[in-house]
Every structure is written in structure tokens, then in C-alpha cells.
C-alpha positions in Angstrom: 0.0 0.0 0.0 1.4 3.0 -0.7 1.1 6.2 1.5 -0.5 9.6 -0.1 -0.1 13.1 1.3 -2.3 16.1 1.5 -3.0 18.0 -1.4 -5.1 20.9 -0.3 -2.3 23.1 0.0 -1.2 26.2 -2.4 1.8 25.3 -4.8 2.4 29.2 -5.7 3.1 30.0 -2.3 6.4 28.4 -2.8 7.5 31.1 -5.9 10.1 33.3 -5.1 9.7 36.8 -6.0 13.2 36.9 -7.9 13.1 33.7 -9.9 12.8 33.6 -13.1 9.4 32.6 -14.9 11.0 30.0 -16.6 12.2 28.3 -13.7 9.4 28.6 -11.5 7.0 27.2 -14.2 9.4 23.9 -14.6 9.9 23.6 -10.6 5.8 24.4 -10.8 5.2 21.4 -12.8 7.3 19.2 -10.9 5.4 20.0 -7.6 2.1 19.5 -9.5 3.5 16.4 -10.8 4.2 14.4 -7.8 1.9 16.2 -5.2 0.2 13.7 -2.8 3.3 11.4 -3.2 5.3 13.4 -0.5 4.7 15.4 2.3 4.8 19.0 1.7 8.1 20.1 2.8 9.9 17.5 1.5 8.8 17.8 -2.2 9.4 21.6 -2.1 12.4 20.1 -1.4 13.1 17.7 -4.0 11.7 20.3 -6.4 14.2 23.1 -5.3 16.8 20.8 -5.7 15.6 19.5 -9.5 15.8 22.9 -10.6 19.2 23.2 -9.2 20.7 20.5 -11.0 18.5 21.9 -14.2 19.6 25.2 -14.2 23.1 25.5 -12.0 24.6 22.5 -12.5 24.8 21.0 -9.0 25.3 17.8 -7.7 24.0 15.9 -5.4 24.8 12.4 -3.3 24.5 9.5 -5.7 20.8 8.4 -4.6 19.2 11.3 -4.5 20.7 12.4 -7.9 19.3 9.1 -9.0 15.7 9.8 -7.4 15.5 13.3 -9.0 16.0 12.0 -12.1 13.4 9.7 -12.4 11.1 11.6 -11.0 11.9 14.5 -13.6 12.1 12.0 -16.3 8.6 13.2 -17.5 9.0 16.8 -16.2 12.0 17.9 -18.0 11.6 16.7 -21.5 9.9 19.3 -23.1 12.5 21.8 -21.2 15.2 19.7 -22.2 14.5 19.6 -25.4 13.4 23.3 -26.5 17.2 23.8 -24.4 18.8 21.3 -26.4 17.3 23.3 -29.5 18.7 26.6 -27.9 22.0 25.2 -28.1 22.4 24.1 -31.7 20.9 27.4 -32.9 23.8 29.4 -30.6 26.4 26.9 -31.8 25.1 27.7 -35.6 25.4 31.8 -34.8 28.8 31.1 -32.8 30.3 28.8 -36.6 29.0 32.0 -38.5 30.5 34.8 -36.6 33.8 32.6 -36.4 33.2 32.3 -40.7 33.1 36.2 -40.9 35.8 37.2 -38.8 38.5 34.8 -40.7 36.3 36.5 -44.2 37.5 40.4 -42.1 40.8 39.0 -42.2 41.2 37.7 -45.5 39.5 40.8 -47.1 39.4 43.7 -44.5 38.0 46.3 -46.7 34.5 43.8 -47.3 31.4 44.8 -45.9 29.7 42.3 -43.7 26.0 43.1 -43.5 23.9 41.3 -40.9 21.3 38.6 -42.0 17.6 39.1 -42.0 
């Protein structure tokens, strides 16, 4: 039998004033996700933690990196993806400008005109 938890309580009281939309709506969605599964405290928690490894990079003790990510399996995939999309675009724009400053060198009188 598994245990459930309360669910009558307000998720957007845990939004901090100075976090970015973005984050907020992904730890949002986590907290959604699995609420009634935990108590309270301890998947604002988990969920404060999740968005630190998402967006900071940290690192955590093996098992409870492990538990995070399967329970942001589901969560993340759409952010994970859309970032992942992010990245090729700026590694595209990054190959360009690289293109046009060796074009400068070759010919410095040529005009370089941004694309539209």
C-alpha cells in the first residue's frame, strides 16, 4: 500500500519573487507532478533541488541524484529539449560569426551586413 499526502495546500506560495518565470513554471510542474506522493516540505524540497541541478549544474549524493531523475524524467523533456534546440541554434550563430571574422581577415575592406 502506498502512502498519499495532503494535497489541499497552495503550490504558488512556494514562488520566489526573484526567480525567473522560466524556472518557476518547470519547478511548478514538478510540484504539481508528484503532489500527494510526499509530504509538503519534503517535495518543495526535492523540487528546489531539481531545478538546481537543471539550471546550476549541481550535484547531489548519488541516490538522491538518481531519485530526482526519475522523477523528472517526465517533467524535463519538453525543457530539455526546447534547451537542447537553444544550443544548436547558438552553436550555428557562434560557426557563423567565427566564418566572418577569418572573411575580415582575409579581405578587410569587405562589408559584412547582418542577416535578416
Amino acid at each position: 500500500m502506498t502512502k498519499s499526502y495532503p494535497t489541499n495546500w497552495d503550490v504558488q506560495k512556494y514562488r520566489d519573487e526573484v526567480e525567473p518565470e522560466h524556472h518557476w513554471e518547470l519547478r511548478k510542474r514538478f510540484i504539481e507532478t508528484h503532489k500527494g506522493k510526499f509530504s509538503e516540505e519534503y517535495l518543495v524540497a526535492l523540487a528546489k533541488t531539481f531545478t538546481n541541478i537543471e539550471f546550476m549544474g549541481c550535484s547531489y549524493p548519488p541516490n538522491l541524484m538518481i531519485r530526482i531523475a526519475e522523477l523528472s524524467k517526465d517533467v524535463a523533456k519538453d525543457y530539455r529539449n526546447e534547451k537542447k534546440s537553444k544550443l544548436q541554434r547558438t552553436f550555428v550563430s557562434a560557426s557563423s560569426a567565427a566564418e566572418n571574422k577569418i572573411k575580415m581577415r582575409l579581405d578587410p575592406g569587405r562589408q559584412i551586413h547582418p542577416r535578416k
